[in-house]
N, CA and C of each residue as an Amber inpcrd file, in Angstrom:
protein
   198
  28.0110000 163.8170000  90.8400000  28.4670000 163.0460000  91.9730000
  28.9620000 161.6770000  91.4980000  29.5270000 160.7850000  92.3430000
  30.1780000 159.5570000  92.0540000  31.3310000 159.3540000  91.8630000
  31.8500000 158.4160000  91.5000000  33.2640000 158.5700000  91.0910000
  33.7850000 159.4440000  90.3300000  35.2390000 159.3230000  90.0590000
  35.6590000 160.1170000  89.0600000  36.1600000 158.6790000  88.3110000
  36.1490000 159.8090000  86.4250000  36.1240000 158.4620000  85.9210000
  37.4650000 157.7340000  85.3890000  38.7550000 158.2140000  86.0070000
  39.5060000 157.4300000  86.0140000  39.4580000 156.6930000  87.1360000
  41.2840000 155.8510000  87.2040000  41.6340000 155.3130000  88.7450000
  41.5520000 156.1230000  89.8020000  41.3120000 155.8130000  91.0280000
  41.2160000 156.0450000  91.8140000  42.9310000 156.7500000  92.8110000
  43.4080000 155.5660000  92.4400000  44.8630000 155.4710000  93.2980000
  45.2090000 154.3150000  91.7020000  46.5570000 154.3290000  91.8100000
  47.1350000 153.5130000  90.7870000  48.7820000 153.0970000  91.7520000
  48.6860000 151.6800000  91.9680000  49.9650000 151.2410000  92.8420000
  50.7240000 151.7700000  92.1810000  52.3830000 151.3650000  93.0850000
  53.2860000 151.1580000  92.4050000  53.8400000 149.9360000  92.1300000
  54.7500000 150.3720000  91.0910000  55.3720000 148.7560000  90.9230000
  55.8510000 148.1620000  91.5610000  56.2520000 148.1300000  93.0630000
  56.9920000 147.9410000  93.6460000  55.6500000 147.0960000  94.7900000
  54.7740000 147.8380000  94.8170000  53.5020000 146.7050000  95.3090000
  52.7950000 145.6570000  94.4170000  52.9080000 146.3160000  93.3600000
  52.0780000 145.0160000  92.3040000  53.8550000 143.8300000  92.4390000
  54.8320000 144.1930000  92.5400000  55.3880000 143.1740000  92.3980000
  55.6870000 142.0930000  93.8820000  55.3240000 143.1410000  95.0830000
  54.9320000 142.2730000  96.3840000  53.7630000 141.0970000  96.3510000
  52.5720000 141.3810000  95.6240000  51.5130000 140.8040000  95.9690000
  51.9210000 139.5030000  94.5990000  52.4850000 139.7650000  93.7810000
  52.6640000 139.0050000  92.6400000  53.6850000 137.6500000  93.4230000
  54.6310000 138.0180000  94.1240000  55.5230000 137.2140000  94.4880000
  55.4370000 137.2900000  96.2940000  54.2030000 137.2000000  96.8640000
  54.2110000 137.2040000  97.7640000  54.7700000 135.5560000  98.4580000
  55.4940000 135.6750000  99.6530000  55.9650000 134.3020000 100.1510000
  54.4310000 132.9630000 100.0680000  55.0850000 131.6860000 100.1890000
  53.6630000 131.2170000 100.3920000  53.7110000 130.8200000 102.1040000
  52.4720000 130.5390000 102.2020000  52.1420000 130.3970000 103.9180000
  50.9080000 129.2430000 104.0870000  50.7540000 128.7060000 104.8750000
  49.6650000 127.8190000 105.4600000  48.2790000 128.7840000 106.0570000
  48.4770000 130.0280000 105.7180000  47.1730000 130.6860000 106.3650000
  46.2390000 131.1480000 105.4190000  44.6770000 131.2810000 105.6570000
  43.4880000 130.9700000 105.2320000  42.6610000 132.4940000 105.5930000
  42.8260000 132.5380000 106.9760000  42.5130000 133.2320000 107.5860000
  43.2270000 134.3240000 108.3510000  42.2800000 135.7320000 108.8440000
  43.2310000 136.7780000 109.4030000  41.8140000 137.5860000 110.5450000
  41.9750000 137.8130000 111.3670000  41.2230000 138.7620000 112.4970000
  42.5150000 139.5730000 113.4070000  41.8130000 140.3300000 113.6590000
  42.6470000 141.8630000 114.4090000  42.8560000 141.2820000 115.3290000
  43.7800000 141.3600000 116.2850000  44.2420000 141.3460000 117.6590000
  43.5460000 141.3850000 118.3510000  42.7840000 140.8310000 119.3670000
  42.0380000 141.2650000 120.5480000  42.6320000 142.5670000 121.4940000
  43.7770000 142.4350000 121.1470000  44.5870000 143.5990000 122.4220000
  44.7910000 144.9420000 121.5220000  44.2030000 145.3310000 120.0840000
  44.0930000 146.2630000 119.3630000  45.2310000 146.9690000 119.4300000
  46.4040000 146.0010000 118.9750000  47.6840000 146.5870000 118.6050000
  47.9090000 146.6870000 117.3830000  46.8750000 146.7880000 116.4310000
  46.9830000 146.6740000 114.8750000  47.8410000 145.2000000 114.2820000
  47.8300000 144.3220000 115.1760000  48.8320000 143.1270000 114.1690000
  47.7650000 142.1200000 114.7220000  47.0670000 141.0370000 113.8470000
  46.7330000 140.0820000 113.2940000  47.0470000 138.5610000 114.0370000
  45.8800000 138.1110000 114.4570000  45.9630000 136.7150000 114.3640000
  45.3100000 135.9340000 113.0070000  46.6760000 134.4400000 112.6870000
  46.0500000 134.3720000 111.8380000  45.8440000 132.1940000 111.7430000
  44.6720000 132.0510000 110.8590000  44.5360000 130.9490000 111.3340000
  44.6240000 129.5820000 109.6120000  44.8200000 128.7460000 109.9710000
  44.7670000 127.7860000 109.0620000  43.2650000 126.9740000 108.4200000
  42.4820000 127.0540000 109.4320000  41.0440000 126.6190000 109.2520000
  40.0560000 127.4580000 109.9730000  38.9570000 126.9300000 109.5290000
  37.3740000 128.2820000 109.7450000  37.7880000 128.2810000 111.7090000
  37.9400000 126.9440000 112.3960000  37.3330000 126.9900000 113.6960000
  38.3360000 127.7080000 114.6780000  39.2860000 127.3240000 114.3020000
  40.3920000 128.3180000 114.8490000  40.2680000 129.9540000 114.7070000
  39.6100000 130.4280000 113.2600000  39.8000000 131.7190000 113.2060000
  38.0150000 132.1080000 113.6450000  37.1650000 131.4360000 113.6480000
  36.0860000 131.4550000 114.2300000  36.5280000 132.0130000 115.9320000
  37.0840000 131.3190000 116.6950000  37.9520000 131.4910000 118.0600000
  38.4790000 132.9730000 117.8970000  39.1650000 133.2990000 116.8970000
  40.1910000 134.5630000 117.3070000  38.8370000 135.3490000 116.9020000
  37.9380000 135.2580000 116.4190000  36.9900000 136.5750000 116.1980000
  36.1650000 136.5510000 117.0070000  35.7460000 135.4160000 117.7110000
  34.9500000 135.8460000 119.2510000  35.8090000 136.0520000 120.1880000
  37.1910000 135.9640000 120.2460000  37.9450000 136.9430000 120.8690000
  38.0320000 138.1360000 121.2500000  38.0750000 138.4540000 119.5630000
  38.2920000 139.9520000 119.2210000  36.9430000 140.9050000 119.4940000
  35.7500000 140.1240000 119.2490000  34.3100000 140.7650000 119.3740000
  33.8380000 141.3330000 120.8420000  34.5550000 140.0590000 121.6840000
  34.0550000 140.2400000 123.2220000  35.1670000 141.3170000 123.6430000
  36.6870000 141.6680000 123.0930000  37.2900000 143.0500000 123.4270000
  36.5310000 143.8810000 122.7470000  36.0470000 144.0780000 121.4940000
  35.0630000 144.9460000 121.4600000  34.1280000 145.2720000 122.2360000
  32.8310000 144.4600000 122.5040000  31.9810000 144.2660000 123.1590000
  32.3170000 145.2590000 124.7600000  33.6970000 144.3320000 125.6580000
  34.0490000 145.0570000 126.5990000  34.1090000 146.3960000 126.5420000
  34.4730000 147.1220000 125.7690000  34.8250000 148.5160000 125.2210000
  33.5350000 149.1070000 124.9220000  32.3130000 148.2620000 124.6340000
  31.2740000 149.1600000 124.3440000  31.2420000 149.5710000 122.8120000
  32.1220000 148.7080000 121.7520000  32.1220000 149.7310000 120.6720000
  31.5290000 148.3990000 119.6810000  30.5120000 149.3720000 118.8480000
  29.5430000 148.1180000 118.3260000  29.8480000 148.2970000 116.7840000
């Protein structure tokens, strides 16, 4: 049992060269959407993204899903 003992997945070059030269940005932070459309709020400091995740917790919460 356990892994196997190579890689797992091995990118391509074409992603190692996204993350290498990714744009730069002012963001710090990232939490899911409250409206669970798969796209991201994202924040510059802890208290702001502190905010979007008790957002996102209490649409959880509403939903019942823990």
């Amino acid at each position: 049992m356990g892994l196997p003992p190579g890689p797992i997945r091995i990118p391509e070059k074409s992603a190692l060269d996204a993350v290498l030269n990714a744009p730069e940005n002012p963001y710090l932070y990232m939490c899911a959407k409250e409206d669970f459309s798969g796209y991201h709020n994202f924040a510059r400091d802890l208290a702001t993204h502190n905010a979007n995740a008790r957002r996102y917790q209490a649409a959880l919460n509403r939903l019942n899903i823990k």
